[in-house]
N, C-alpha and C positions, 0 to 999 in steps of 0.2 A: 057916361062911357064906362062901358065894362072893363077893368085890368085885365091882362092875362094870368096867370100863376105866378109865373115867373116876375113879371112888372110888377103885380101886387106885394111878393115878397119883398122885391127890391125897394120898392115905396117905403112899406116898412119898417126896414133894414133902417131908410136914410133918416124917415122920420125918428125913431127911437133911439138910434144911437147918440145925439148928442146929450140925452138923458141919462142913458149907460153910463157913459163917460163920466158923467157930472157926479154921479152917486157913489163911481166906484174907482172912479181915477184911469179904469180901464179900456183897450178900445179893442178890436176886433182882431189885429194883428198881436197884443199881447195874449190875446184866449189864446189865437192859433201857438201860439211861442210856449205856451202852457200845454196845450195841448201835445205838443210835439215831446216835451220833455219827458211827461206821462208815458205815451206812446213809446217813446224809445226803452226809457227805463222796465217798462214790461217785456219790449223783445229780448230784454236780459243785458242785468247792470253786474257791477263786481263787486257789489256787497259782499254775497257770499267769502269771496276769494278776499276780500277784506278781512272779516271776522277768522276766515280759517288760517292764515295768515296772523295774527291775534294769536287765538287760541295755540298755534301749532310753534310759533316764533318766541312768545313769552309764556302762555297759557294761564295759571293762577297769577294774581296781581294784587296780592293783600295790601293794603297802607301801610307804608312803611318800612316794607322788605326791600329785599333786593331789584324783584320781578316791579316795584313800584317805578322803580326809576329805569330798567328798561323798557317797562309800558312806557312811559314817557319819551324816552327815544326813540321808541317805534313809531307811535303814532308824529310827533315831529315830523321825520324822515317820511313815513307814510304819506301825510296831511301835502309836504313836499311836493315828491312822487307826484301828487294827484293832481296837480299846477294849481295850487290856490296863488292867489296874487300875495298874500303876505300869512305867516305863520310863524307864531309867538308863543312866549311859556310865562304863565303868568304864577306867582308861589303862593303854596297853600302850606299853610303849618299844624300839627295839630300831634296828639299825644300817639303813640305808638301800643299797640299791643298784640300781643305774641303768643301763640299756641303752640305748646310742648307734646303733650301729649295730653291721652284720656283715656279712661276703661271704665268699665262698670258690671258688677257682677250681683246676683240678688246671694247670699250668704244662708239665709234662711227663708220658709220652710223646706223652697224647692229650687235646690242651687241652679243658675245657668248663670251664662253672661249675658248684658243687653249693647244693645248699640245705642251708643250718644253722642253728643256734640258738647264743646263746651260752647258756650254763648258769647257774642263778642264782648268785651271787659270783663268777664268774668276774675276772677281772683282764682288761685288754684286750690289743693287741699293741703298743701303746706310739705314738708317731706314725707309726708308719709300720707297712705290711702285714708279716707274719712270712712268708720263704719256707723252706723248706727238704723233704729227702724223705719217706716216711711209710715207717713200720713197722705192718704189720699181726699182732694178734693176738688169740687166738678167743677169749677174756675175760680177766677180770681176772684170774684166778691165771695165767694167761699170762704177763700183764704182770710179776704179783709174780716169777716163777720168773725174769724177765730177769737175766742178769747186771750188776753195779752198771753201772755209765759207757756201755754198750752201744748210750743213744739219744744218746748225746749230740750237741748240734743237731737233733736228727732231732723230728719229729712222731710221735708213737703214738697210733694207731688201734685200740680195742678192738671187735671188729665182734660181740660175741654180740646173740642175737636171744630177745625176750622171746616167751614161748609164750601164745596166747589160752586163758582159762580162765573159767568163770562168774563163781567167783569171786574171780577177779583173783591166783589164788596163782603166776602166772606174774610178777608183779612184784617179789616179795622176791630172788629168783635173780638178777634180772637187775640191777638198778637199784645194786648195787654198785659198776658201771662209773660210773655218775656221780656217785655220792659221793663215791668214794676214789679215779678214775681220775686226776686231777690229781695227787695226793697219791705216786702210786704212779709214774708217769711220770716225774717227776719226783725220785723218786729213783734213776733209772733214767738222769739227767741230759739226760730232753726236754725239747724248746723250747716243745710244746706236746701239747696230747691231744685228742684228738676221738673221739667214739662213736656206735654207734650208736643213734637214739634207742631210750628206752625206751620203749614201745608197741607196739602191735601194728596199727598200720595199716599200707595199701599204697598212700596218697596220697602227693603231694610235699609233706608237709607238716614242719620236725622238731619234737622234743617237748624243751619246755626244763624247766629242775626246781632244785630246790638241788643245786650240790655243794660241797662244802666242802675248806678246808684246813686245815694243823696249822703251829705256831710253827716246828718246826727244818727244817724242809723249804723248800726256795723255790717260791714262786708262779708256776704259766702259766698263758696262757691256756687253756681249757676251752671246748668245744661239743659239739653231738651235731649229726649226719646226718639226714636223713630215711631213713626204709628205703629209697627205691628208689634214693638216692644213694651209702647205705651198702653195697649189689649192684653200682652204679657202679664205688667206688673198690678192691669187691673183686676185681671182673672184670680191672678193669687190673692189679692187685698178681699177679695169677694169671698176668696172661703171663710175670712172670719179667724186668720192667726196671722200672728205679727210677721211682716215682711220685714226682712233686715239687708239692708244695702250695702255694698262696698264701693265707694267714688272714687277714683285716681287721677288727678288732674292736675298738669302742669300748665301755668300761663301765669302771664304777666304785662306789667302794663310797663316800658321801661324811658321816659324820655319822651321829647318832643323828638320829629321830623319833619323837612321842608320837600313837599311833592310840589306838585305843577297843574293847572290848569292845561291843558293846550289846545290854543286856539288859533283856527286857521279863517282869510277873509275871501269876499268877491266883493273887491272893491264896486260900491255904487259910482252909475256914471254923472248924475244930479244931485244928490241927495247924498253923497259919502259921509257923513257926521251921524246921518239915522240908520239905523239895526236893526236887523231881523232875525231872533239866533233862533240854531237848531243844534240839538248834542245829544248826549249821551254821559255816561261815569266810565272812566275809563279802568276804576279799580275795579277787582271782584274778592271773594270771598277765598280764599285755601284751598277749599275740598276741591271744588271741580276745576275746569278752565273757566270758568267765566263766558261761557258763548251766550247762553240768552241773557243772564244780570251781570253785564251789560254788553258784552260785545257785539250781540247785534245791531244794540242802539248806536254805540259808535260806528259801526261797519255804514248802517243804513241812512244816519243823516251824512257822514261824510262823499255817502259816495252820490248823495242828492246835493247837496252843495256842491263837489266838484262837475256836477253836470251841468248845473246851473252856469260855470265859470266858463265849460266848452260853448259858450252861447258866443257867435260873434258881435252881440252886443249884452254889455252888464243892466242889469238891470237900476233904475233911479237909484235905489237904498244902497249899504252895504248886507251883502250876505254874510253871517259869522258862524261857525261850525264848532260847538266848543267842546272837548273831552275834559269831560268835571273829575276834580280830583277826588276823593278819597267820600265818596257818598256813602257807602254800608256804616259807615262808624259812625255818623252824623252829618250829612252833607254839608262836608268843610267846603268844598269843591261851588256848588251853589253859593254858600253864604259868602266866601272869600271873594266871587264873582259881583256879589250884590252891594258889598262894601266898596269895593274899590269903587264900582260905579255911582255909587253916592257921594264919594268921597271925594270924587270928580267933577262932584253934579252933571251924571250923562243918564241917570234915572228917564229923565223925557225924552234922550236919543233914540231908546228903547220902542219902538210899534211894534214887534210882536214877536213872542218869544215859544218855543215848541221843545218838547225834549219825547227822547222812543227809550222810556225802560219801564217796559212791559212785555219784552220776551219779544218772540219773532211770528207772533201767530199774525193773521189778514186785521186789513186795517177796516173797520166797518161805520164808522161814525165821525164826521171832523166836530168839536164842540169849541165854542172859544168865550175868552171874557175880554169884552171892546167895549168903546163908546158905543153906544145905539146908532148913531152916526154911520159905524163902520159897518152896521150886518151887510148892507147890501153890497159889500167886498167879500164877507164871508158867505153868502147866498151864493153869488156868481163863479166863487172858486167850487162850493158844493156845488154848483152845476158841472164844474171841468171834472172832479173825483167819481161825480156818478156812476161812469161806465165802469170805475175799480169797485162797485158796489159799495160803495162809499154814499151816507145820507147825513145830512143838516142836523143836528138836532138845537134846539134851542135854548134848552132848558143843562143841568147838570154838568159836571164833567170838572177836572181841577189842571193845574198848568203843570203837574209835575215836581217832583221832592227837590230834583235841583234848580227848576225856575221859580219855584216857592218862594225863597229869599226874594229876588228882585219884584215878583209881583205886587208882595206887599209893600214894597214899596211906592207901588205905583204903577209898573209895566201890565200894558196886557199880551194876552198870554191866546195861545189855540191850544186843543186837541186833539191828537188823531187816535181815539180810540182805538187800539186791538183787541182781537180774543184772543182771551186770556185763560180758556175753559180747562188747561192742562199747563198752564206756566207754575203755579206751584205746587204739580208733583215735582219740581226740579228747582226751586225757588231756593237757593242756597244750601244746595246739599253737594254731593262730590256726583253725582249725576246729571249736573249742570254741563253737556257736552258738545260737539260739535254734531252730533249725528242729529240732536234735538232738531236742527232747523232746515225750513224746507227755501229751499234758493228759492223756487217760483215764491212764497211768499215776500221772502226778503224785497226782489223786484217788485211787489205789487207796490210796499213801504215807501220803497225808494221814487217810484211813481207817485206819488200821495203827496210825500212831502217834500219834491222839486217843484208840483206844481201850486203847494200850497205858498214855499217861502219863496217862490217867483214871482207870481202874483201880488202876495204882500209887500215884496222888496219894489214891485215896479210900479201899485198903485201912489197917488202919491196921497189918499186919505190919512186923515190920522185916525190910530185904530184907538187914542183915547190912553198914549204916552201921558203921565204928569213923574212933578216933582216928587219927592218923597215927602211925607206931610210933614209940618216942623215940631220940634222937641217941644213938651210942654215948657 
């Protein structure tokens, strides 16, 4: 006997589904509950009004200031607001540092001033401006191959230039100049080091960031260039007579400070002991308001988790929404998140962990790291993200700077890829704004990953949670 259409499909349906299920914990009524969330959150969620709200209420939110600790009130009160079932401040500690001021002027052959940044922990120039002439060189193995004593007094300038890429792989190459360029300069016996930002804009804007120092080495000061200043000081270096700098820089490093975590839940209705987090950093850098590093990230999972919460039923897991504390200076914020939960041993509570800071561009790819066990949960959610033009990939992708900590531990981790093909013209510069972001993206986000961390919270696979591995 022939089916109809309609019977055949039905058939089907009946026959496959108890396989579905088996593989992925999933059943027909949870797609549609996913689906639906997707669906709404496109016809327009309150991210946006989240983040502007952010930006417009606190705006800058350095570690450690002022604006640190009414980010954190805000977002509490916020996270509140948005009915999560339970909302908590977990403490981050960590060393405090502070920007004074900065200036920079070229002295010789061909006087102007340039635009800089000083670099996070930077050391200043003491009371009075640093002058002396600059050494140019094309990056940092540049630097390293100097010979020992070579700058001594002198200023070194690493001028490489970060390449624009979707997804952002033009940043691992380059951003070694501001890490180590202090470090390396300085054994090199300069007075100071300046780079060029890392980014990829073509405004007068520069891009500040951590960089760091090591105990037997001596401290300089530290800054970066804006690109078209970092073309400036090349042009002159090119004619072939000595450039001579003037640096004015106040900062300092003063004291520890205790910030916060804040982290809000969707109590699971089976499984309440097991997690599924999603977050964002809730600090940012000085210069700008912080809307895309990070405030979109928190705007866009919190306002995916409180959707998640309007469900009149919770999903099996708990859902956890966490704004990480003080990430640009070293994600104290992650790593404080990752200890306590080892500390606790709640490492295996952990099935799958997501963070959004990477700016506010469309989300194009989910990636994850699971047990093999689990793809076929992460297959079938790539099926619900589809129509957001969202695709599977299988291969690449990493969990994110503040799910970092807990991964290695053990947790696994998803992706939701964005583009990123203009996040650093605006990556830590004072052009970090609100106008940068487009709400219809923000919604696509918010769609992406309600329907990813509902799914994960309501299958009940393990996505390949362990302990953290033991001390030698």
């Amino acid at each position: 006997m022939r089916l109809a259409p309609t019977l055949l499909a039905l058939s089907l349906s009946l026959a496959l589904a108890p396989s579905a299920r088996a593989d992925t914990g999933l059943d027909a009524d949870d797609i549609a509950t996913a689906e639906g969330l997707r669906d709404r959150a496109m016809a327009g969620s309150q991210a946006w009004a989240v983040v502007e709200s952010l930006t417009t209420e606190v705006g800058p939110r350095m570690a450690g200031t002022p604006a640190d600790a009414r980010a954190v009130a805000w977002a509490q009160a916020k996270f509140t607001a948005m009915g999560f079932d339970k909302v908590y401040l977990e403490p981050v500690t960590f060393p405090v540092w502070l920007r004074h001021h900065e200036k920079a002027e070229v002295l010789s052959p061909f006087p102007q001033p340039l635009v800089i940044t000083a670099l996070g922990g930077s050391i200043g120039t003491g009371a009075k401006p640093l002058e002396a002439e600059v050494v140019e060189f094309a990056d940092l193995a540049a630097l390293v191959a100097a010979p020992d004593g070579s700058l001594a007094g002198k200023i070194a300038y690493v001028a490489n230039r970060m390449v624009r890429f979707k997804d952002g792989r033009g940043y691992g190459p380059a951003v070694g100049a501001r890490s180590n360029g202090a470090v390396e300069a300085a054994r090199k016996g300069a007075a100071a080091v300046v780079i060029r930002s890392i980014g990829t804009s073509s405004d007068r804007f520069a891009h500040t960031g951590t960089m760091r120092y090591v105990p037997e080495v001596p401290r300089i000061p530290a800054a970066a260039l804006s690109n078209p200043d970092a073309d400036l000081l090349s042009h002159m270096l090119a004619r072939g007579k000595p450039v001579r700098l003037r640096l004015d820089i106040s900062a300092e490093t003063v004291g520890e400070y205790t910030s916060h975590n804040v982290i809000a839940e969707i109590r699971g209705r089976e499984l309440p002991d097991e997690v599924v987090t999603l977050g964002g950093h809730l600090d940012s850098w000085d210069l700008g308001t912080g809307a895309i590093d990070d405030g979109a990230g928190v705007a866009i999972t919190a306002t995916a988790g409180a959707l998640i919460g309007e469900l009149a039923r919770a999903p099996r897991r708990t859902v956890r929404v966490i704004a990480y504390a003080n990430e640009e200076q070293g994600l104290y914020g992650g790593k404080a998140y990752a200890q306590a939960r080892a500390d606790s041993n709640q490492i295996a509570t952990h099935q799958l962990g997501a963070e959004s800071d990477f700016g506010a561009g469309r989300i194009y790819a989910l990636r994850a790291g699971v047990d093999p066990a689990a793809w076929p949960v992460i297959e079938r959610i790539g099926q619900v993200l589809a129509p957001l033009g969202i695709v599977v990939e299988t291969e690449g992708g990493s969990p994110g700077p503040d799910v970092g900590p807990i991964v290695a531990l053990g947790a696994p981790w998803a992706q939701l890829a964005q583009d990123g093909i203009d996040y650093f013209d605006y990556h830590h510069t004072a052009n970090d704004t609100l106008d940068k972001i487009d709400p219809k993206a923000l919604d696509q986000q918010v769609a992406a990953y309600a329907a990813l961390m509902y799914l994960a919270a309501e299958s009940d696979v393990d996505f390949g949670s362990a302990p953290p591995p033991a001390t030698p």
